[in-house]
C-alpha positions in Angstrom: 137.1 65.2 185.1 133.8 67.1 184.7 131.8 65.5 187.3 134.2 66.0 190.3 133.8 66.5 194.2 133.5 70.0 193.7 131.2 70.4 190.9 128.9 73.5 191.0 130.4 74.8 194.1 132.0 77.6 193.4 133.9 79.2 197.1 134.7 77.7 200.0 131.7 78.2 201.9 129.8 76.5 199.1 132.6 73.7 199.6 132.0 73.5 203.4 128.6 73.5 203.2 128.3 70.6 200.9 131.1 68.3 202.4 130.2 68.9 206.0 126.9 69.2 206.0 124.9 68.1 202.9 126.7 65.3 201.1 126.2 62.4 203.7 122.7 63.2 204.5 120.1 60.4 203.3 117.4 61.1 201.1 113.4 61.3 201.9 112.1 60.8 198.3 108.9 61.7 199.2 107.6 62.0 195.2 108.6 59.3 192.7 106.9 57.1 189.5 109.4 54.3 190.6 107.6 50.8 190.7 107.5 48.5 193.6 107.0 45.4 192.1 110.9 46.4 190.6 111.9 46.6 194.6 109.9 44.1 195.9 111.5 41.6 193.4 114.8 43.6 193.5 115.1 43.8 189.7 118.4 43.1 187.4 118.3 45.1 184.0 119.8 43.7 181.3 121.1 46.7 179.8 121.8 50.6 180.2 118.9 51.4 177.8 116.2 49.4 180.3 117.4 51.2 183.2 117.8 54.4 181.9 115.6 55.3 179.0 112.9 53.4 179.7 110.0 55.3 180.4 112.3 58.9 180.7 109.8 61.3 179.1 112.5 64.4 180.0 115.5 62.0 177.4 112.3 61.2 174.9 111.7 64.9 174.5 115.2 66.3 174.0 116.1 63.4 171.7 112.9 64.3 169.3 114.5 68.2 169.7 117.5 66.6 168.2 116.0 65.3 165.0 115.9 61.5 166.3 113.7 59.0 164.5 110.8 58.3 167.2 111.6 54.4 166.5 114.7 55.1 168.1 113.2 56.9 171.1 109.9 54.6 172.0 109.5 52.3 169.1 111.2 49.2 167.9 114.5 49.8 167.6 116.8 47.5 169.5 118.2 48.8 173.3 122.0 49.2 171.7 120.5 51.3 168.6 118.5 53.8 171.4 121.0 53.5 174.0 123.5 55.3 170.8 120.9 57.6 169.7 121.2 58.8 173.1 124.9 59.2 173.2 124.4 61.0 170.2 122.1 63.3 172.0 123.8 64.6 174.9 126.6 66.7 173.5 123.8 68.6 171.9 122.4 69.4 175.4 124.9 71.7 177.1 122.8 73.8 179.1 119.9 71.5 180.1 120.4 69.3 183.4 120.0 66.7 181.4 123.4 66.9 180.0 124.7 67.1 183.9 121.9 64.4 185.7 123.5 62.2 182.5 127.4 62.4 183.9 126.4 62.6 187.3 124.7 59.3 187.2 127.5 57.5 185.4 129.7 58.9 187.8 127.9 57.9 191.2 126.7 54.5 189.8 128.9 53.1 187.3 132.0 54.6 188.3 132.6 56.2 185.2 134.0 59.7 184.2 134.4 59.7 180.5 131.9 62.1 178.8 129.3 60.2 176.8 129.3 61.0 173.2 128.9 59.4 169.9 132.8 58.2 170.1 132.5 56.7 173.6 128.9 55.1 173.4 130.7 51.5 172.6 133.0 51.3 175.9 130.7 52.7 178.2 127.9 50.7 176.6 129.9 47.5 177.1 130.6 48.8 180.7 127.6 49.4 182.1 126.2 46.3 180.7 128.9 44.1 182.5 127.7 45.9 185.6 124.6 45.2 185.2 124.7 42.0 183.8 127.2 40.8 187.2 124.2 42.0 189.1 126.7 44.7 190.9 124.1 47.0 190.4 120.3 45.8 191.4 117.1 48.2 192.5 118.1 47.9 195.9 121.9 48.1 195.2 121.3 51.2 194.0 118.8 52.5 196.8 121.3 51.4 199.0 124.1 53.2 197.3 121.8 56.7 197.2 121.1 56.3 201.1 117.6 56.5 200.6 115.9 56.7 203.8 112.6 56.8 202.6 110.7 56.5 198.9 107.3 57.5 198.3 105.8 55.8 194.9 102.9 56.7 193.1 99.5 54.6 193.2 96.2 54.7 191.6 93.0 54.6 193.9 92.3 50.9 193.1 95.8 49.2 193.2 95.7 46.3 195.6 99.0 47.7 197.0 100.0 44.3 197.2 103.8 45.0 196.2 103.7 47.3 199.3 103.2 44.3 201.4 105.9 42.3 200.1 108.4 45.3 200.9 107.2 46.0 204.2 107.2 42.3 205.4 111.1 41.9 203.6 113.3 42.4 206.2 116.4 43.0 204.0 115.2 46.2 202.5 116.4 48.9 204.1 114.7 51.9 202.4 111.5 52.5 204.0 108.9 52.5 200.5 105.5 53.9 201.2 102.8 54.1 198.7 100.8 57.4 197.9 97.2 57.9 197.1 97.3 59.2 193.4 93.6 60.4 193.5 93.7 61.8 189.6 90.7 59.2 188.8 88.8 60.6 191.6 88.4 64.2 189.6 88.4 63.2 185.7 84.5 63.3 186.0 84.6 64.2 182.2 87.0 61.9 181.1 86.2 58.8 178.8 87.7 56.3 181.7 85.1 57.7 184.5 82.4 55.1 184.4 85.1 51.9 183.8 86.5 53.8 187.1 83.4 53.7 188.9 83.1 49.8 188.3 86.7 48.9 189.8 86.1 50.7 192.2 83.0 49.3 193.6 84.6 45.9 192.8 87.2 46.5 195.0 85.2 48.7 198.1 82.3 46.3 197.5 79.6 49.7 197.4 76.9 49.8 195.2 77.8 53.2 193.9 74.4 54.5 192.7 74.9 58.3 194.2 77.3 60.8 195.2 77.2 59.7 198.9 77.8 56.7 197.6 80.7 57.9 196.1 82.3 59.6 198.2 82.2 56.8 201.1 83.7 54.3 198.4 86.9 57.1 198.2 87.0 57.0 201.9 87.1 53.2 202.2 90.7 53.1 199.7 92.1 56.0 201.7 91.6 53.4 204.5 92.9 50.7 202.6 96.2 52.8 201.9 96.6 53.8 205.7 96.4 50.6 206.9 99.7 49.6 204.4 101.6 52.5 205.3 100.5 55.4 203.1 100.7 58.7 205.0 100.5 61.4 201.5 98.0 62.1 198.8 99.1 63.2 195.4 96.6 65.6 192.7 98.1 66.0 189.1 95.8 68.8 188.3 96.2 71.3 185.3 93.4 73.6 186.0 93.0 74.3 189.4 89.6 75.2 190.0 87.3 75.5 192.8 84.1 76.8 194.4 81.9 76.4 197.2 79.3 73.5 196.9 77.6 70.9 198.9 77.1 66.8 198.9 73.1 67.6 198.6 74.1 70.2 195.5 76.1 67.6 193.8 73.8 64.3 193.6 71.9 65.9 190.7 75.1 66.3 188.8 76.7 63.2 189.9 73.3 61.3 189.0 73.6 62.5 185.5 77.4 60.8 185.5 76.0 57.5 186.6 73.9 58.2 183.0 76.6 58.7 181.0 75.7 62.3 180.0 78.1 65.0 179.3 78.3 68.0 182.2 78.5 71.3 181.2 81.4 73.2 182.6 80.0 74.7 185.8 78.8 71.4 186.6 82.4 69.8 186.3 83.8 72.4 188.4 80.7 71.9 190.5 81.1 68.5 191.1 85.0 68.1 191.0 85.0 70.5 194.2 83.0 68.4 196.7 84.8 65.5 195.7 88.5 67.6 196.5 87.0 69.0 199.6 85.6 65.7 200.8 89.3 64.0 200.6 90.7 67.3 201.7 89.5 66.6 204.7 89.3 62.9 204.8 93.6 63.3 204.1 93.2 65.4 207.6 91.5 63.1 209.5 94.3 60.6 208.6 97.3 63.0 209.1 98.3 62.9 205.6 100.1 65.5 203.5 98.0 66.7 200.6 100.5 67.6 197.6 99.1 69.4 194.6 100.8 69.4 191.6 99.2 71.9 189.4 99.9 73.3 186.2 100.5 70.4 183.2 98.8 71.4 179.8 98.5 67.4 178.5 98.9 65.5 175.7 99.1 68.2 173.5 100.3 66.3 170.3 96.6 64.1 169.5 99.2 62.3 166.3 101.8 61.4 169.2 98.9 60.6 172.0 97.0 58.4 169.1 100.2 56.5 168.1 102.1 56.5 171.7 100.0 57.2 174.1 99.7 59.6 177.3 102.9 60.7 179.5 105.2 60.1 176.2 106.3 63.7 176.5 103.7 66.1 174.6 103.2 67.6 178.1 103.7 71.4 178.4 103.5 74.3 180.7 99.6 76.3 181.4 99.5 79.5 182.3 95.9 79.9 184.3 95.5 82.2 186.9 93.9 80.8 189.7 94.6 82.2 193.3 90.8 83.2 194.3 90.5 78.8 193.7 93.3 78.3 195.9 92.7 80.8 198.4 88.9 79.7 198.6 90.0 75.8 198.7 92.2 76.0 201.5 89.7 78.4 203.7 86.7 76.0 203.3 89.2 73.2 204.7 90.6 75.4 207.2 87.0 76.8 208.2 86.3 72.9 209.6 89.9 72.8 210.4 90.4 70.0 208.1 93.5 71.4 206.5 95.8 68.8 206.2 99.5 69.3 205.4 99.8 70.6 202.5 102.5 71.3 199.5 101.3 72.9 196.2 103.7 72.7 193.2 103.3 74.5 190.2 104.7 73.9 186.8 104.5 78.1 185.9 107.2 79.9 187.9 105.9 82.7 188.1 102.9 81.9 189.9 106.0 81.0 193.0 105.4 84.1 195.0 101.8 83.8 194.8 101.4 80.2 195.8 104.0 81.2 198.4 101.8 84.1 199.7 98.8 82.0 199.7 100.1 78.9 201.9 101.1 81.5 204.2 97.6 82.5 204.8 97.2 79.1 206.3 99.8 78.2 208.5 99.5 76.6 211.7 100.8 77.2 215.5 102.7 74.2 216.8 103.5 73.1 213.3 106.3 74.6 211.1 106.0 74.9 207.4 102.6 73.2 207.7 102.3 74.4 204.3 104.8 74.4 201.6 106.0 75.4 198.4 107.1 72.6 197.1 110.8 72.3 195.1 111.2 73.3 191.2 109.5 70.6 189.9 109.4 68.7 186.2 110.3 72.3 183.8 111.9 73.6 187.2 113.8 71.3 188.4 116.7 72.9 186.5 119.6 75.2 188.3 117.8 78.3 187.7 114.2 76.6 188.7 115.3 75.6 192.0 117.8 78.8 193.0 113.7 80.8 192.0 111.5 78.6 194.0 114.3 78.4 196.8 114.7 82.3 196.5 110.4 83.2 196.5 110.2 81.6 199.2 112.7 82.8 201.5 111.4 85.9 200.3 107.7 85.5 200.9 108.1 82.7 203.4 110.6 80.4 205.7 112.9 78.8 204.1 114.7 77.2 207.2 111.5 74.8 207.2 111.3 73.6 203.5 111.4 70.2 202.8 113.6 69.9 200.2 114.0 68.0 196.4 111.9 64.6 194.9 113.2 62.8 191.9 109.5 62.8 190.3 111.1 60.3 188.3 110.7 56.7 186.7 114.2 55.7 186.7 116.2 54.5 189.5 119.3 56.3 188.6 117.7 59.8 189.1 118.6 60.1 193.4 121.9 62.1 191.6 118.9 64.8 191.3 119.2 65.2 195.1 123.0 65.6 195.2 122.1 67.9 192.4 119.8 70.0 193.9 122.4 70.2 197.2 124.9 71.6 195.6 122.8 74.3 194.1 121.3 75.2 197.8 125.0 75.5 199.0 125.7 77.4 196.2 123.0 79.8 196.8 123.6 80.1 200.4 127.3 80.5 200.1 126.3 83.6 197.6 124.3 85.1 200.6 127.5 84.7 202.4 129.8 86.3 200.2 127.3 89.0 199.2 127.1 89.8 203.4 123.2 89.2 203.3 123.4 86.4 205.8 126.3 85.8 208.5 129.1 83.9 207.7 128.3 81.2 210.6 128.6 77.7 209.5 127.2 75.7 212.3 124.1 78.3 211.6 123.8 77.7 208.0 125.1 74.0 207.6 121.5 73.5 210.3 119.8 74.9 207.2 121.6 73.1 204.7 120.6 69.4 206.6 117.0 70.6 207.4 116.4 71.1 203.8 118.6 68.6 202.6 116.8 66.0 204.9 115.7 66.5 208.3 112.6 68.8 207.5 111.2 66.0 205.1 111.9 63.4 207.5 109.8 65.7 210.5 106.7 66.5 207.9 106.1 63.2 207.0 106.7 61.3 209.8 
């Protein structure tokens, strides 16, 4: 059997570790792109190619790596003729976690241990669709088999949140599903989409939006909106981080010019884009929130792909910008007020780890461990090696006893296995401390590591 109880844990400290400590720990998902409206209604798939392919940028890319006809990856192809493109896929990915998040979800879910390939793509296709098709395996079947504690979806600035209601007033869910304030739309002043922004969003905050004061109080009143139905963390996809010092009174020029529909120059977007982050850097404090950054994507790189399928269809990549003086000088103007919220900064190029890492540690706060964080190996890093170099930067440059742990980032209910993933790697690296005599060979001391990270740390940030 390839996926087996001992999988990736290679000595018996990495074995006790895992069994006594990690394995039954629930999971705070405190980053995902899973839909409520798919818990709220406690959604049955049909087949293994909904549940699993749908929407999976990570399979879309490394099938196209393989040759495979986009029609069988996005387009029109039936679920049984994708589902088999797949199948055909995955012996070709030893190597990637994909080839081991694709067995390890089988196993945990469906039960089933035979390797996925072209020859057995018929029997486990007919398996998983009696599963599914029984209803033995629902959204909140599987939530429940994953121990999810908590999930954290993803939501723009203008959703109603209504799906959020319907969970939190269902008694029979027992994963606690928050919503988080994706403020992308906020930022994209030079995007296409701004002005059709600008008009939902006075539709639904009922402001005349006719400055930047204007503005900014509209952004205020959703972050409202969400604390009142339970959100508690902000989310920034942003690929150039960028930042300097300006005020409201600097920014009405520039903002007026928006409201006319004319182009900014690029010290004006920079300009502008920082009073608006500052503004709901601090607003995020007021509320308690945890800000999380996520900076580094170089999108939608492919303009054939983007024209003909559209954004987050995998023509993502990684950017390589240096920007520590924007980081450094964000986080002090917050700090200066001391409206420095929580805070956890991902990056998409590892080797900016150490620096982000020195950075946060610049601004942490008394009474409050691991206020700010380096946040897990996340999309290109959320491999072995990924995880084992954020885990290791930062017990390097900062604590690791207080980090809080691994996020599916993920569209697909089947991907908690990437926190029983990332588990065994963390024992795995601990254990290696052990043997190598770097750390002492104490269990109770380490296994407290092992459940902080695993869980417990997540659990205290947010909550």
């Amino acid at each position: 059997m390839f996926i087996h109880e001992n999988f990736m844990l290679q000595n018996e400290y990495a074995k006790t570790l895992y069994h006594e400590y990690a394995k039954t720990m629930p999971i705070y998902d405190f980053h995902s792109h899973l839909d409520p409206e798919s818990i709220a209604n406690d959604k049955a798939y049909e087949t293994i190619t909904e549940l699993w392919l749908g929407d999976d940028h990570y399979k879309w890319r490394a099938m196209r790596a393989c040759g495979i006809e986009e029609r069988l990856v996005t387009g029109s192809a039936s679920d049984k003729e994708k589902f088999f493109a797949w199948a055909r896929t995955v012996p070709q990915l030893l190597g990637n976690p994909l080839y081991h998040w694709t067995h390890m979800e089988l196993t945990h879910t469906f039960g089933i241990s035979t390797l996925l390939s072209e020859e057995t793509a018929e029997s486990i296709w007919e398996e998983t669709n009696r599963q599914l098709q029984e209803k033995k395996v629902t959204v909140r079947s599987l939530l429940k088999q994953a121990n999810v504690h908590t999930l954290c979806t993803t939501d723009q600035i203008n959703d109603s949140l209504e799906q959020h209601v319907r969970i939190a007033q269902d008694e029979t869910i027992e994963t606690q599903v928050l919503p988080t304030f994706r403020a992308d739309a906020a930022l994209q002043v030079d995007g296409n989409s701004f002005r059709e922004f600008l008009n939902q969003l006075e539709n639904v905050t009922g402001i005349d939006i006719n400055n930047l004061s204007s503005y900014l109080q509209a952004l205020t009143n959703r972050i409202d909106y969400f604390h009142e139905r339970g959100c508690r963390a902000s989310d920034h996809g942003i690929g150039q981080f960028r930042f300097e010092k300006a005020t409201v009174q600097q920014g009405e020029e520039i903002f007026n010019q928006l409201l006319q529909q004319k182009r900014l120059n690029e010290h004006e977007i920079i300009r502008i884009q920082s009073i608006i982050l500052e503004h709901l850097g601090k607003a995020y404090a007021d509320k308690g929130w945890v800000m999380q950054l996520h900076i580094g994507p170089l999108r939608n790189n492919n303009r054939a792909a983007f024209n003909t399928i559209g954004p987050d269809s995998g023509f993502d990549s990684i950017r390589d910008d240096s920007y520590a003086v924007s980081l450094n000088r964000f986080l002090n103007e917050l700090e200066q007020s001391d409206k420095l919220p929580k805070t956890i900064c991902f990056n998409l190029d590892w080797t900016k780890n150490e620096m982000i890492a020195s950075t946060l540690g610049n601004f942490q706060k008394e009474g409050l461990p691991g206020k700010m964080q380096l946040g897990s190996g996340w999309w290109y890093n959320d491999t072995k090696e990924g995880m084992r170099r954020q885990m290791i930067s930062l017990a390097s440059v900062g604590v690791l006893h207080h980090f809080v742990g691994m996020l599916t980032d993920s569209r697909s209910f089947l991907s908690f296995a990437r926190h029983d993933y990332f588990r065994r790697i963390l024992c795995q690296l601990i254990s290696e401390w052990i043997e190598d005599g770097e750390i002492p060979a104490e269990m109770p001391q380490a296994g407290k590591l092992i459940q902080a990270i695993s869980f417990k740390n997540a659990e205290r940030y947010f909550e």
